[in-house]
Backbone as CSV, one residue per row, in Angstrom:
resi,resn,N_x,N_y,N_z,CA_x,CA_y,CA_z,C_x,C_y,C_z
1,UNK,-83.171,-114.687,46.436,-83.391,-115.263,45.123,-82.669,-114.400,44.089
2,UNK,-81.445,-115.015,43.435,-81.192,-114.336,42.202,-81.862,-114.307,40.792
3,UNK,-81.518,-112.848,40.355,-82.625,-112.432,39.148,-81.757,-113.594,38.298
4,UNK,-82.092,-114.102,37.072,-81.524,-114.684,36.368,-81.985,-114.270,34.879
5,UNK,-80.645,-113.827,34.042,-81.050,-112.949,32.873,-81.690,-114.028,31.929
6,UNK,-82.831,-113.241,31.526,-83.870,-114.168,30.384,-83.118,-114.510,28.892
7,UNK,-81.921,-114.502,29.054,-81.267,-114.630,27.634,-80.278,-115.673,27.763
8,UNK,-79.776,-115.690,28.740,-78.110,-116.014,28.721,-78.282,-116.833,30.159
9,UNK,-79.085,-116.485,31.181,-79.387,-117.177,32.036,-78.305,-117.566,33.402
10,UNK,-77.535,-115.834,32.984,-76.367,-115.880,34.418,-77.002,-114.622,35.443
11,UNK,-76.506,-114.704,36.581,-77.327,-113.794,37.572,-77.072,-112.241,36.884
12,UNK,-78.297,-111.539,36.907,-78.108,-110.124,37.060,-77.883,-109.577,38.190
13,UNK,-76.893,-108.311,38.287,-77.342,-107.014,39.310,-78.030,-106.032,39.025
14,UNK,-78.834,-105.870,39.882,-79.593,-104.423,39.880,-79.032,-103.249,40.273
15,UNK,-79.117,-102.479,38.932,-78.334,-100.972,38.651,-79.286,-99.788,38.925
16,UNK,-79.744,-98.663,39.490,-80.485,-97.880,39.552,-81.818,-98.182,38.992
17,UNK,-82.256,-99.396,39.717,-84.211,-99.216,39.260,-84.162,-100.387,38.035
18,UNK,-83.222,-101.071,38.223,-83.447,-101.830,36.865,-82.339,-102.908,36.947
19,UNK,-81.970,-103.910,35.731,-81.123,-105.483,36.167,-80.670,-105.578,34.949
20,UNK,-79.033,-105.607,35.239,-78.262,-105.340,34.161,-77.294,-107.065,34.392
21,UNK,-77.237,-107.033,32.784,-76.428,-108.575,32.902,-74.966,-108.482,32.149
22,UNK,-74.180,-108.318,33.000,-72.861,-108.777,32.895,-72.155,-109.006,31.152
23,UNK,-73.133,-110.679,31.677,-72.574,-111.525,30.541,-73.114,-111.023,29.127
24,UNK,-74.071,-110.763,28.972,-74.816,-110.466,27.137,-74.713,-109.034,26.913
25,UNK,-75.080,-108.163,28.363,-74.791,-106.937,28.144,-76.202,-106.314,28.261
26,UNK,-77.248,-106.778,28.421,-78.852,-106.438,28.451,-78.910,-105.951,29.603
27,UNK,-80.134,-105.125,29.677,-80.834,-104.116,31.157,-82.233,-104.617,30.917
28,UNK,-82.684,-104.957,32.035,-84.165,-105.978,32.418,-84.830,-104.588,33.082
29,UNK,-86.296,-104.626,33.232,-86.959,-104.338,34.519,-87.680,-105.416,34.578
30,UNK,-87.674,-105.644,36.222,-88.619,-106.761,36.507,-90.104,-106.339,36.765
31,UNK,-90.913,-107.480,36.354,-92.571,-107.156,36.472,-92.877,-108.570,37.059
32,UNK,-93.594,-108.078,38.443,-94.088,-109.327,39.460,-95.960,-109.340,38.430
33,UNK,-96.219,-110.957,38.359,-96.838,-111.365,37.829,-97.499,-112.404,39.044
34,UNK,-98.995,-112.640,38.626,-99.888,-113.386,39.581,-99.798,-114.810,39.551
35,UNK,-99.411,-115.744,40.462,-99.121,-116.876,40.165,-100.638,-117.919,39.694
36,UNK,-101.367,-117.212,40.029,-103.227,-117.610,39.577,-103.439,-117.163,38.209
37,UNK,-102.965,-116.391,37.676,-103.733,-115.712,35.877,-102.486,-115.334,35.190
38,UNK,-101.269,-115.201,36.372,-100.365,-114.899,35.120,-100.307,-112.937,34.528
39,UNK,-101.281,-112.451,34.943,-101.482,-111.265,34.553,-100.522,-110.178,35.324
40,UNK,-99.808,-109.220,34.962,-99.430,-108.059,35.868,-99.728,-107.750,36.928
41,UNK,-98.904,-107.414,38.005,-99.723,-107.278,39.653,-99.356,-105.627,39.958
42,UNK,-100.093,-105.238,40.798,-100.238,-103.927,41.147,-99.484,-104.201,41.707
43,UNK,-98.332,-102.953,42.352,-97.283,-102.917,43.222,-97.518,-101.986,44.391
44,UNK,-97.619,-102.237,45.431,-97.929,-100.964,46.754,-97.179,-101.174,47.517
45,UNK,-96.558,-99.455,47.681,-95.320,-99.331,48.603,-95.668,-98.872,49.428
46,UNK,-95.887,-98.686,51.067,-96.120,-98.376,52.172,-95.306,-97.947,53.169
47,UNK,-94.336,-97.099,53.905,-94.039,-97.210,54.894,-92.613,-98.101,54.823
48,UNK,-91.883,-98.753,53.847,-90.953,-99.820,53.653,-91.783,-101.267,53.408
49,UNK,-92.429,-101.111,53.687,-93.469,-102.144,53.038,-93.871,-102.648,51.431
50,UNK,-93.721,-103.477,50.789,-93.883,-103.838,49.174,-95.028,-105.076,49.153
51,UNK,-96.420,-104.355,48.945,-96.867,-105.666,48.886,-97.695,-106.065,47.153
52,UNK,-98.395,-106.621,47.010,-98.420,-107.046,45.333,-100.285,-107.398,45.224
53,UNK,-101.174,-106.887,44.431,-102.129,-107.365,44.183,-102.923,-107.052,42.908
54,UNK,-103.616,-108.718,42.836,-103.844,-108.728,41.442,-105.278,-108.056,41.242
55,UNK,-105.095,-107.358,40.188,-106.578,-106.811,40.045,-107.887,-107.707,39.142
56,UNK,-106.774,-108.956,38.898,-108.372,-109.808,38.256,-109.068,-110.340,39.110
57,UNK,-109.075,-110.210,40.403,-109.990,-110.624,41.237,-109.127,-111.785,42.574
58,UNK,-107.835,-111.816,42.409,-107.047,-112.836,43.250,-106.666,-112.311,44.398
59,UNK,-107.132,-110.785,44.704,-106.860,-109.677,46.028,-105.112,-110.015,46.111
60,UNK,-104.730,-109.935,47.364,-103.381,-109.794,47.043,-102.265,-110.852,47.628
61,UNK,-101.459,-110.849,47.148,-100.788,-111.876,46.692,-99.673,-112.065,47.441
62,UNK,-98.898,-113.041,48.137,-97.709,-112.976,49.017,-96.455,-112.949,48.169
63,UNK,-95.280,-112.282,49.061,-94.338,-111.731,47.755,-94.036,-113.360,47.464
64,UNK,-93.871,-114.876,48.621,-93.200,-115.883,48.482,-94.200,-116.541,47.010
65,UNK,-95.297,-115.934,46.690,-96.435,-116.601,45.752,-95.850,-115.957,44.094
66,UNK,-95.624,-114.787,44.561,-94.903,-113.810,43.170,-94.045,-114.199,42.295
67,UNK,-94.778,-114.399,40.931,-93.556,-114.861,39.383,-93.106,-113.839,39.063
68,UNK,-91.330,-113.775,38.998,-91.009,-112.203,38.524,-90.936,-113.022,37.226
69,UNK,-90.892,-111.798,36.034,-90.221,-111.707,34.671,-89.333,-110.933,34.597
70,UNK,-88.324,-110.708,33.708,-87.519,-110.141,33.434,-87.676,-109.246,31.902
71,UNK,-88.553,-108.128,31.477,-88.550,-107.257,30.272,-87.570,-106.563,29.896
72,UNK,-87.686,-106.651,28.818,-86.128,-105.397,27.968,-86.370,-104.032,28.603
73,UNK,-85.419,-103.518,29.203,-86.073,-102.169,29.703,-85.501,-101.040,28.708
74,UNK,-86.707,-99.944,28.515,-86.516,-99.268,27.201,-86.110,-97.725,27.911
């Protein structure tokens, strides 16, 4: 799945930890969001493992269920 920049809406690449767009010139970080509340998801890294869970009560979440956003990264 390509990131797609929240401005301009052409694919980003990801540059050291973060998603830089070409075309407008912006740097994103992405934040996986709960497809049930919408709220921020905890991120747990394991072993090569990335899995995602929501702490309003939706336990955890499959990455194929996961809404990314794209934030201004500061």
């Amino acid at each position: 799945m390509d990131a797609l920049c929240p401005v301009c809406q052409q694919v980003m690449t990801e540059v050291s930890g973060h998603y830089h767009c070409a075309n407008c010139h912006g740097n994103y970080q992405q934040q996986a969001n709960c497809p049930d509340c919408g709220k921020s998801l905890q991120v747990l890294k394991a072993c090569g493992a990335v899995d995602y869970f929501c702490q309003q009560g939706h336990g955890l979440i499959s990455k194929s269920r996961v809404r990314f956003s794209y934030l201004p990264a500061v």
